[in-house]
LUMKOLKE-73040 format. One line per 3 residues: their letters; for each residue z, y, x of N, C-alpha, C. Coordinates in steps of 0.05 Angstrom, whole numbers. Each point is the difference from the previous one (the first is absolute). Last residue first. Example, Ala and Ser with C-alpha at 12.3 -4.5 7.8 and 13.67 -1.06 7.14 Angstrom:
2
SA) 142 -45 257 1 24 16 14 22 -15 ~ -1 -115 6 0 24 -18 0 24 18
This chain:
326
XXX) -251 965 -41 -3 3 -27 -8 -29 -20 ~ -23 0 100 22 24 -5 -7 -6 -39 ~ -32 -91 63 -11 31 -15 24 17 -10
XXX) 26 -79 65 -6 8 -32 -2 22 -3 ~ -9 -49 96 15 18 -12 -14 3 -31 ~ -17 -77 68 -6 23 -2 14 10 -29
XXX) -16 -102 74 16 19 -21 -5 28 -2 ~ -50 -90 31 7 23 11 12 11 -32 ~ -41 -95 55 9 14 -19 15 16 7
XXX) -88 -40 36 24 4 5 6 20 -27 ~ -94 -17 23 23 -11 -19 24 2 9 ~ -67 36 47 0 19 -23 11 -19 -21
XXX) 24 -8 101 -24 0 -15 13 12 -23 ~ 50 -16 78 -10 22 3 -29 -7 -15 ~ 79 -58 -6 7 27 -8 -22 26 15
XXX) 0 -110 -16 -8 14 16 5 32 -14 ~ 68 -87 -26 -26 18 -7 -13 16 21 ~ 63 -87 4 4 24 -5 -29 19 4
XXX) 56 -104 -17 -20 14 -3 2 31 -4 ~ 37 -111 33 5 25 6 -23 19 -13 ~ 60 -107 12 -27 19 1 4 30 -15
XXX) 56 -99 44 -2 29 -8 -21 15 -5 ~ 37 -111 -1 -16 21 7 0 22 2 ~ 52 -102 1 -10 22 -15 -12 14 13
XXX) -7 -95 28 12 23 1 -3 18 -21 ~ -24 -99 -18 -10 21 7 22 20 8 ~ -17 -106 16 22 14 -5 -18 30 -4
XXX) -45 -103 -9 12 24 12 10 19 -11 ~ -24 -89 -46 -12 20 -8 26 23 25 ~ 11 -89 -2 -31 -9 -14 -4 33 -5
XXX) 60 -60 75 -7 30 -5 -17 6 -24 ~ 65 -99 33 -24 23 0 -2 25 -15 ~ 77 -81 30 -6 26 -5 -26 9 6
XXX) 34 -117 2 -5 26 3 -11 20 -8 ~ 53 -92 -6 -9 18 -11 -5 29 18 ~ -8 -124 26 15 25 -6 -6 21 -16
XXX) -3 -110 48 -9 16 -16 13 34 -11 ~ -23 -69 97 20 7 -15 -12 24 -28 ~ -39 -95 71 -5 29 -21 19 3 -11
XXX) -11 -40 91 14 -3 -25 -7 26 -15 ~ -33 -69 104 6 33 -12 11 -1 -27 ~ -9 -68 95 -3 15 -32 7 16 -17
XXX) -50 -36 110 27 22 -15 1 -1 -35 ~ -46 -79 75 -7 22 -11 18 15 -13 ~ 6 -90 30 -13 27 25 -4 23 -13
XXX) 11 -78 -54 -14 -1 12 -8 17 22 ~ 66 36 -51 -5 -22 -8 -28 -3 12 ~ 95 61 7 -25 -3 11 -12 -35 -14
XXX) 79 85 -10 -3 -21 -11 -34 -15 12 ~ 82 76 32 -23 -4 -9 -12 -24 2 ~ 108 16 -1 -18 -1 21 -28 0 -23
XXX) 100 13 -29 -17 14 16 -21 1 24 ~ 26 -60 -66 14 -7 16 4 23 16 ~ -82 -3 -34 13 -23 -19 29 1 27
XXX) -98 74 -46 22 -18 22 24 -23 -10 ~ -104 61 -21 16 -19 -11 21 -18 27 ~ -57 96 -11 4 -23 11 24 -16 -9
XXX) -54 73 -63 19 3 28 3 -39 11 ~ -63 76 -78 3 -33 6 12 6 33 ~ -7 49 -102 0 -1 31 -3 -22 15
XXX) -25 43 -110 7 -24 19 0 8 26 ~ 14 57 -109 -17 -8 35 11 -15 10 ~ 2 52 -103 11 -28 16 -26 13 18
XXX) 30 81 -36 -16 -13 -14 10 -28 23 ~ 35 105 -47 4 -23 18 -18 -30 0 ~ -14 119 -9 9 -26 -20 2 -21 18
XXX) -8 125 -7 1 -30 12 -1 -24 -18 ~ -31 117 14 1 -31 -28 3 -29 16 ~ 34 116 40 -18 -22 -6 4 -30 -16
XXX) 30 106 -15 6 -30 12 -18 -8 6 ~ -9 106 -14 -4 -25 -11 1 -27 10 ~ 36 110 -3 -18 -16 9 0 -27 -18
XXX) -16 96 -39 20 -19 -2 -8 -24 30 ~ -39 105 -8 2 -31 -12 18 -15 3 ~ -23 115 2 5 -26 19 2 -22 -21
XXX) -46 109 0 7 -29 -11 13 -11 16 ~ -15 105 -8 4 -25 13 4 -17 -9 ~ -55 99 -10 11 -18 -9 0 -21 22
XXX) 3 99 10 -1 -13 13 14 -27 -17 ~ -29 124 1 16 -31 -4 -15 -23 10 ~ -5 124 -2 -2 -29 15 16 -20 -10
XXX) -52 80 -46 23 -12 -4 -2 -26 21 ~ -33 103 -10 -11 -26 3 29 -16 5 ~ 2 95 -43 -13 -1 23 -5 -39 -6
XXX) 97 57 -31 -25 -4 -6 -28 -3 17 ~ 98 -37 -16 -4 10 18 -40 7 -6 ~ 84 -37 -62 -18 31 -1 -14 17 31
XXX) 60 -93 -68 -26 8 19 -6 23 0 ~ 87 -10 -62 -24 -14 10 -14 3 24 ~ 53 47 -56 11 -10 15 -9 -20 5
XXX) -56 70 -42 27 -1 -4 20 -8 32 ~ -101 -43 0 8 35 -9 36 -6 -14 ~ -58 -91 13 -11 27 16 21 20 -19
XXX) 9 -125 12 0 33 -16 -4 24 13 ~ -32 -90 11 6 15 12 8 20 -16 ~ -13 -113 -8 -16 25 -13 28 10 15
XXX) -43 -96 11 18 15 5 -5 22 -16 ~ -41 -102 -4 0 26 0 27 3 3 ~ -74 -91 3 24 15 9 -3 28 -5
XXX) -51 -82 -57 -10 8 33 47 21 8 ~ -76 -55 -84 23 -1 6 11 5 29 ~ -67 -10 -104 -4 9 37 37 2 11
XXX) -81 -20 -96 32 -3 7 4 2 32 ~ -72 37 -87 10 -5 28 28 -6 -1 ~ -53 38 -76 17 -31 6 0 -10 29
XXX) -9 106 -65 -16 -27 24 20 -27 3 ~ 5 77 -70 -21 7 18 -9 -9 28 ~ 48 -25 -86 -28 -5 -1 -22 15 23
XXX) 120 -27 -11 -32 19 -3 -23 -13 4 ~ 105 -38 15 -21 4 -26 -4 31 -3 ~ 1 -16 99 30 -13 -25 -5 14 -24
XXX) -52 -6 107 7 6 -21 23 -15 -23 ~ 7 -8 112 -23 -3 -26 12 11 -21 ~ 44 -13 80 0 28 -11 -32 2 -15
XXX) 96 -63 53 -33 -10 -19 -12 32 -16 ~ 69 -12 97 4 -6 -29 -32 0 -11 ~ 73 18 89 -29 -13 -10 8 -10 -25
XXX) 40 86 71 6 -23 -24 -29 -15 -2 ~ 46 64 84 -17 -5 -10 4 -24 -18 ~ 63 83 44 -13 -30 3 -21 -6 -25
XXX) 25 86 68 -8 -11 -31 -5 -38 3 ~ 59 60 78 -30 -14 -3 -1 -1 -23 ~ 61 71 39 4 -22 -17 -31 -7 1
XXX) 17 93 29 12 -18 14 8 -36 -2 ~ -74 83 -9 8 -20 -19 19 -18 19 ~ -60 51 45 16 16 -9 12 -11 -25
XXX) -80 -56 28 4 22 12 13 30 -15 ~ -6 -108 -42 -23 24 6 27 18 19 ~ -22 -111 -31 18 22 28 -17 25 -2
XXX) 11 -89 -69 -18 27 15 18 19 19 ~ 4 -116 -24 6 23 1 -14 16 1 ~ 20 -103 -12 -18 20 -9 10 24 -7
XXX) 35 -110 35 14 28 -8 -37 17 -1 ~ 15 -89 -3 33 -5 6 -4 31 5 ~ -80 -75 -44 4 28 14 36 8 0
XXX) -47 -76 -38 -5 -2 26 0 26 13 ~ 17 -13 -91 -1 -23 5 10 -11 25 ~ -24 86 -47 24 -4 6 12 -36 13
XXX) -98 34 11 16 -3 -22 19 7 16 ~ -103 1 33 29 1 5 18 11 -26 ~ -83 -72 16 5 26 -11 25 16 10
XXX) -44 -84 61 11 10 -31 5 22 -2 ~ -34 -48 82 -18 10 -26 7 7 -28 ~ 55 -11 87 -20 -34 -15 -22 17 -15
XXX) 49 68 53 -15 -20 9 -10 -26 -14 ~ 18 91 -71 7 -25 20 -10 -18 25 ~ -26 89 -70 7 -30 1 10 -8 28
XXX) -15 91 -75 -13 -13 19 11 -24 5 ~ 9 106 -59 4 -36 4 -10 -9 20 ~ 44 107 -43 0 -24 27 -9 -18 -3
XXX) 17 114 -35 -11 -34 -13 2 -19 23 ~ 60 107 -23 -23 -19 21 -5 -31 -14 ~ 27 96 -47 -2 -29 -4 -24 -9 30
XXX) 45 103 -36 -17 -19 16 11 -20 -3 ~ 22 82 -64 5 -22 20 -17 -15 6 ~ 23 109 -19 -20 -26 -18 14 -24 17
XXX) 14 98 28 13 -8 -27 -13 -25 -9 ~ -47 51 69 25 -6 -2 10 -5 -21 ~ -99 -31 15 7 25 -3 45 -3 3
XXX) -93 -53 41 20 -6 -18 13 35 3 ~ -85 -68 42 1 22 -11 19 -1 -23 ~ -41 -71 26 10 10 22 5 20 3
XXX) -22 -82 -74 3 26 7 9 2 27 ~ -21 -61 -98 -3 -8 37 2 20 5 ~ 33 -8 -89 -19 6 9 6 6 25
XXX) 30 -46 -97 5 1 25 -22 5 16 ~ 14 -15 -95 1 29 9 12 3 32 ~ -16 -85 -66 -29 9 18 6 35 15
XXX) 62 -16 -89 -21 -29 30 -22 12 -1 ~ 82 65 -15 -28 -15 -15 1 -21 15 ~ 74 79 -8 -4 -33 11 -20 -17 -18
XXX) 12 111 30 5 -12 -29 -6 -31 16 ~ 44 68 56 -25 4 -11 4 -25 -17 ~ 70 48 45 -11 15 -11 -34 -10 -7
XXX) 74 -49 31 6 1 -24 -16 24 -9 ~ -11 -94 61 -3 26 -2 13 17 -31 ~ -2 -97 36 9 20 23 -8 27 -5
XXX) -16 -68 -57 25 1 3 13 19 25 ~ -102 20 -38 18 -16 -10 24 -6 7 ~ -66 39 70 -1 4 -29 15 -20 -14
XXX) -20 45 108 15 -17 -24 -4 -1 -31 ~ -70 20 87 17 14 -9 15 -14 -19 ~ -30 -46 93 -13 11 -29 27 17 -28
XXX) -44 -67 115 25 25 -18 -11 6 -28 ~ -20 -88 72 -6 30 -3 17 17 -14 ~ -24 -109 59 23 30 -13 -16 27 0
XXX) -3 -118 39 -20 22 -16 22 20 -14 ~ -2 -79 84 10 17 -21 -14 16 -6 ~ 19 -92 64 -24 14 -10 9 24 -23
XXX) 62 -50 78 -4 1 -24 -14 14 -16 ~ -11 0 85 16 -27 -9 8 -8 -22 ~ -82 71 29 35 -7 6 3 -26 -6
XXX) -82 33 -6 3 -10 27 30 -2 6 ~ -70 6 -103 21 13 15 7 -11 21 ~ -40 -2 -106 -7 -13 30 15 27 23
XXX) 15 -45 -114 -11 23 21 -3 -10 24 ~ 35 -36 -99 -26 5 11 -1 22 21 ~ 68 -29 -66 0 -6 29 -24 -3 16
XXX) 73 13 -105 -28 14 19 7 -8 29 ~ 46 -59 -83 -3 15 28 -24 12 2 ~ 12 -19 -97 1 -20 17 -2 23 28
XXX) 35 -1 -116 -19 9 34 -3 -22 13 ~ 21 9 -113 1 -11 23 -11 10 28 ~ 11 52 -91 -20 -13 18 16 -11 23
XXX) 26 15 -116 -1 12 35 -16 -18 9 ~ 23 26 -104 -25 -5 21 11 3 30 ~ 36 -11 -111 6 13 25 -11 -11 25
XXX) 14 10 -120 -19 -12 21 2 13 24 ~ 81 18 -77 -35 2 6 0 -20 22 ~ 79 -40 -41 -9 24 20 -28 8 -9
XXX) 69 -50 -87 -29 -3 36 -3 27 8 ~ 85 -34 -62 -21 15 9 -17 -3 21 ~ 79 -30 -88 -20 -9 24 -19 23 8
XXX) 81 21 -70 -16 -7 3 -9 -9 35 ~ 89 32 -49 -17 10 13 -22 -25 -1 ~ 88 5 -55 -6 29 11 -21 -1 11
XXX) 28 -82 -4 1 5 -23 -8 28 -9 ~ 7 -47 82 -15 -1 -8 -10 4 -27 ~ 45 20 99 11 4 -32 -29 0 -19
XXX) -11 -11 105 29 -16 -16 13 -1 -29 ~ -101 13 30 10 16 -9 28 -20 2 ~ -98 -20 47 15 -14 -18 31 20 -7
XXX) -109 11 49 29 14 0 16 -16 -36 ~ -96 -15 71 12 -5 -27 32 12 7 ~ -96 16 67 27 0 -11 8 -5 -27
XXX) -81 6 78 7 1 -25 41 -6 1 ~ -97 20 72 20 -14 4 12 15 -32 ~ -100 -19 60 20 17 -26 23 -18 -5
XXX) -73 14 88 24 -12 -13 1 15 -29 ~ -76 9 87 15 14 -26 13 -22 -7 ~ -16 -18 102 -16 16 -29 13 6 -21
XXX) 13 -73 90 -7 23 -7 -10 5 -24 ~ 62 -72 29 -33 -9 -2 3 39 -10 ~ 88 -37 -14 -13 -22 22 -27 8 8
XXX) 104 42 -42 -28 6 7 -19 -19 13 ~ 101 -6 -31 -13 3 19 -35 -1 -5 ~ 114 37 -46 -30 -22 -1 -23 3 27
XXX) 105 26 -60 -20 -5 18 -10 -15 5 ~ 58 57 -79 -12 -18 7 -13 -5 30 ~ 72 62 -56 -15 -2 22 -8 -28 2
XXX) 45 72 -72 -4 -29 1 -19 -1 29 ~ 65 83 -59 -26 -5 16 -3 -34 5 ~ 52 98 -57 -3 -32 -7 -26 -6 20
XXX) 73 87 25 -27 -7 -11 -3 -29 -7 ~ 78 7 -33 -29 12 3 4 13 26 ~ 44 -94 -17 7 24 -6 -21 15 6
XXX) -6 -91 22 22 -1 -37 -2 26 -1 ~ -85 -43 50 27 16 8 17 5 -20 ~ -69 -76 -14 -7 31 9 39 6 1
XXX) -55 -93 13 20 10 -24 -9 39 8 ~ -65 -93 6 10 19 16 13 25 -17 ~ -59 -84 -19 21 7 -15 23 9 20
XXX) -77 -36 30 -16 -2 -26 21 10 -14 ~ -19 -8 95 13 29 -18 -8 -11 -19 ~ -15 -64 63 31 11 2 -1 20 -12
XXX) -92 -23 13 20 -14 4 30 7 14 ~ -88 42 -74 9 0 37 28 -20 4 ~ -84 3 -72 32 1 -4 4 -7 31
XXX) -101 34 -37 16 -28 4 28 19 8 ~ -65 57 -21 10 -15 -21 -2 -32 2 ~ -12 68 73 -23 -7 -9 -3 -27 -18
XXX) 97 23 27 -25 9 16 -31 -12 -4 ~ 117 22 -56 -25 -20 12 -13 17 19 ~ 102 -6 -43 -18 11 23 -27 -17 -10
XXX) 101 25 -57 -22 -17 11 -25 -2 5 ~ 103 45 -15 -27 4 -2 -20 -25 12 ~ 98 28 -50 0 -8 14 -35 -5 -1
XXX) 90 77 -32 -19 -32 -11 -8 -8 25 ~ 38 101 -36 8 -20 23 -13 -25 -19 ~ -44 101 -8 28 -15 -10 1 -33 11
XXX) -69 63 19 2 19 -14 32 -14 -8 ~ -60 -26 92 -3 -3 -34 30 14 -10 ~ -64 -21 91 12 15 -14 0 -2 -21
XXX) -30 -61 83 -2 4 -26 20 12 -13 ~ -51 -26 102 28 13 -23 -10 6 -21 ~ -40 -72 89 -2 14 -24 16 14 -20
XXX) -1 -16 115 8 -5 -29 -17 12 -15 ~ -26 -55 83 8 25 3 15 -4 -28 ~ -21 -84 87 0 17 -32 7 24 -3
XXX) -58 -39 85 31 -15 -11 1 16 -36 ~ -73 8 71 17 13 5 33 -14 -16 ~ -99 -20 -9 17 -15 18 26 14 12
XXX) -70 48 -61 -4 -21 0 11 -10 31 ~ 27 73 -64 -4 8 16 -2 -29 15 ~ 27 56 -92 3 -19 24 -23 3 15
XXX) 50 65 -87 -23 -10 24 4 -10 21 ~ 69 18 -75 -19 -20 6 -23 -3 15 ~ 49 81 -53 3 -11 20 -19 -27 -2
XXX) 30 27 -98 -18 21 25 16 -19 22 ~ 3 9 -118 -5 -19 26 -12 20 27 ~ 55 5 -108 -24 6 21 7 -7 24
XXX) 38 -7 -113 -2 -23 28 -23 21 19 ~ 63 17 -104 -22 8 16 0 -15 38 ~ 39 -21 -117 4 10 28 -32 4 15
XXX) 17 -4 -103 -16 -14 17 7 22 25 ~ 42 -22 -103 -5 26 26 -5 -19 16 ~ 24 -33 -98 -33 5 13 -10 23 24
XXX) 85 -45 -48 -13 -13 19 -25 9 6 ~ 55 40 -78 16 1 31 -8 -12 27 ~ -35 0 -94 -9 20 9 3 -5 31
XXX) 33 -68 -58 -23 2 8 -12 22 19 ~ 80 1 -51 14 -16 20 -39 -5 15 ~ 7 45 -78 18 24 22 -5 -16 27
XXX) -24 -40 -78 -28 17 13 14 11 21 ~ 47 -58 -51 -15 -11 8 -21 17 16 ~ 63 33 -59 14 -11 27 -25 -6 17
XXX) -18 28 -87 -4 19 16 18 -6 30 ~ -11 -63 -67 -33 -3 13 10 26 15 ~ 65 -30 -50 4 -19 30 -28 12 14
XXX) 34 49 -79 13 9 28 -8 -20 26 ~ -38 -10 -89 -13 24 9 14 7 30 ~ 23 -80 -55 -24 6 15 -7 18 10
XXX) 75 14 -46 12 -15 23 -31 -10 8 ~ -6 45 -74 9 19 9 5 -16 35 ~ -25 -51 -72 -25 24 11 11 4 23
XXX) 68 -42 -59 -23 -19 17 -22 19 15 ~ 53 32 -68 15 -1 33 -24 -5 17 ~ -36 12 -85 8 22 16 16 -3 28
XXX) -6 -82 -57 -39 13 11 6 23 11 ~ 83 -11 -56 -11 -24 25 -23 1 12 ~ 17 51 -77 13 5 17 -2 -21 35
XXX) -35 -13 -92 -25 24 25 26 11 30 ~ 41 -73 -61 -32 -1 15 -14 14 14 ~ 77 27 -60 -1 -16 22 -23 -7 20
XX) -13 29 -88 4 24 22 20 -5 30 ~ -28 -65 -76 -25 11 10 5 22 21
C-alpha cells in the first residue's frame, strides 16, 4: 500500500514539472514586434517612390495599398542589422487618399509574434500647372515661411505653410514654382533639365526639388499637389541682406526628338534596258520601284528657358527685416 502512494507521488511530481515546462516555453512567444510605415507619397506618372518599413527586429514585410498586395513586396527582407528597415516601391496611379498597410513576418519566430502596421494614409499628387503667363514657360512662384522639414524653430503642422512676403531673419523662406510646358505639360522632372533661384548676393543658385507635399495621415486635408521648392536660410550664416530680396526663378526643359517611323512608298523611274529607255508604242516606260520611307509623326521640340522675376517695386516683393531686439 505504501508503495503505491509512493508511485502517484513521483508520478505528480513529474506532471507538475512537464505542465510548469510547458508554460515557460509558451510565455516566450507572446512579444509582438513593432512595424511603422512612412514615406510613400507618389506622385501620378512620375515613376515609383518608397515605402519604409521600420521594425523593431529583422524579418521580412509585406506591402499593401488600399489592402490589395503591391507587386514584388509581398515578402521584402529588412536590413540584417539595426536600424531594421524594408523598402518597398510603388507607383501611385489616380490621385487621392491611399492607405497603405503592412504585415511584418519576424525571422525568429519562436520569440516574436506577427505584426500589422497601423493604418497609413498618403495622398497621391498630381502636377500643379494651372497658370497663364507670355513666357515660354508659363510660371507661377511665391514664397512662404517654412514649416516642417525646413524649419526647426516652428512646429511641423499641415497646412502650417503660409504665403508671405514678409520674413523676419532667422526663419526660412521656401520659394514655390509650377507651371508647364510648350506641349502643355506640367513641368516634372520629366521634362525639366534644371530649376533654379538665383537670389542676389547668394553666390550658388538653390536648386530646386519636386516632390508631393499633400498631406500624410491627418485628417486635416487630403490634398495631394506636387509643384517645385527651394528654401533660403536667413540670419546666422545664412541670408542677411536685409530690405527686398531680388531673385529670379529659371526653368529649362529637356529638348525633345522628334517621333519618326518608316512607312512603304512607291517611285516610279524610267524603265531602261541596255542602258537605253525602254519605249513601247512611242511612248516612255516607267517602273514602280518599291521602298521605305522616314516620316516625321510628332516634330522635334527644342528645349526652352523660362524665367520669373518679381516686380520689386510693389507691396509683394519679398523683404527681409531684422528680429525684434529681445
Amino acid at each position: 500500500m505504501k508503495r503505491f502512494q509512493s508511485s502517484i507521488a513521483v508520478g505528480a511530481m513529474v506532471l507538475a514539472s512537464i505542465a510548469t515546462v510547458g508554460v515557460t516555453a509558451a510565455s516566450a512567444a507572446s512579444t509582438t514586434p513593432t512595424v511603422v510605415l512612412s514615406g510613400g507619397k507618389a506622385i501620378v506618372g512620375q515613376g515609383p517612390v518608397g515605402i519604409i518599413a521600420a521594425t523593431s527586429v529583422a524579418g521580412a514585410v509585406s506591402f499593401t495599398a488600399a489592402g490589395a498586395a503591391i507587386t514584388g513586396c509581398t515578402a521584402v527582407a529588412t536590413t540584417a542589422a539595426t536600424p531594421f528597415t524594408a523598402t518597398c516601391l510603388w507607383v501611385g496611379t489616380a490621385p487621392g487618399a491611399v492607405i497603405l498597410g503592412a504585415t511584418f513576418t519576424p525571422t525568429d519566430t519562436t520569440d516574436f509574434n506577427t505584426a500589422t502596421a497601423a493604418a497609413y494614409t498618403v495622398n497621391v499628387a498630381v502636377p500643379v500647372q494651372s497658370v497663364t503667363s507670355l513666357s515660354p514657360l508659363p510660371l507661377y512662384v511665391d514664397t512662404i515661411v517654412a514649416s516642417g522639414k525646413y524649419a526647426a524653430n516652428i512646429a511641423p503642422i499641415y497646412g502650417g505653410c503660409q504665403i508671405t512676403n514678409e520674413f523676419l531673419a532667422g526663419q526660412t523662406i521656401v520659394f514655390r514654382a509650377y507651371g508647364y510646358a510648350q506641349d502643355g505639360t506640367p513641368l516634372t522632372p520629366l521634362n525639366v533639365s534644371s530649376a533654379t533661384v538665383t537670389v542676389q548676393g547668394v553666390s550658388t543658385p538653390l536648386t530646386m526639388s519636386f516632390a508631393n507635399h499633400g498631406a500624410t495621415n491627418t485628417t486635416q486635408g487630403t490634398d495631394g499637389v506636387a509643384f517645385w521648392t527651394a528654401p533660403l536660410a536667413t540670419g546666422g550664416t545664412g541670408y542677411n541682406a536685409l530690405g527686398l530680396i531680388p531673385y529670379t526663378v529659371t526653368f529649362k526643359t529637356i529638348a525633345v526628338p522628334a517621333v519618326t517611323k518608316k512607312v512603304p512608298a512607291i517611285k516610279w523611274v524610267l524603265l531602261r534596258k541596255a542602258g537605253k529607255v525602254v519605249h513601247v508604242n512611242g511612248n516612255v516606260v516607267y517602273s514602280a520601284v518599291k521602298y521605305m520611307k522616314t516620316i516625321v509623326v510628332t516634330p522635334a521640340v527644342a528645349g526652352a528657358t523660362g524665367t520669373f522675376t518679381p516686380n520689386f517695386n510693389t507691396s509683394s516683393s519679398a523683404t527681409l527685416n531684422a528680429a525684434p531686439a529681445g
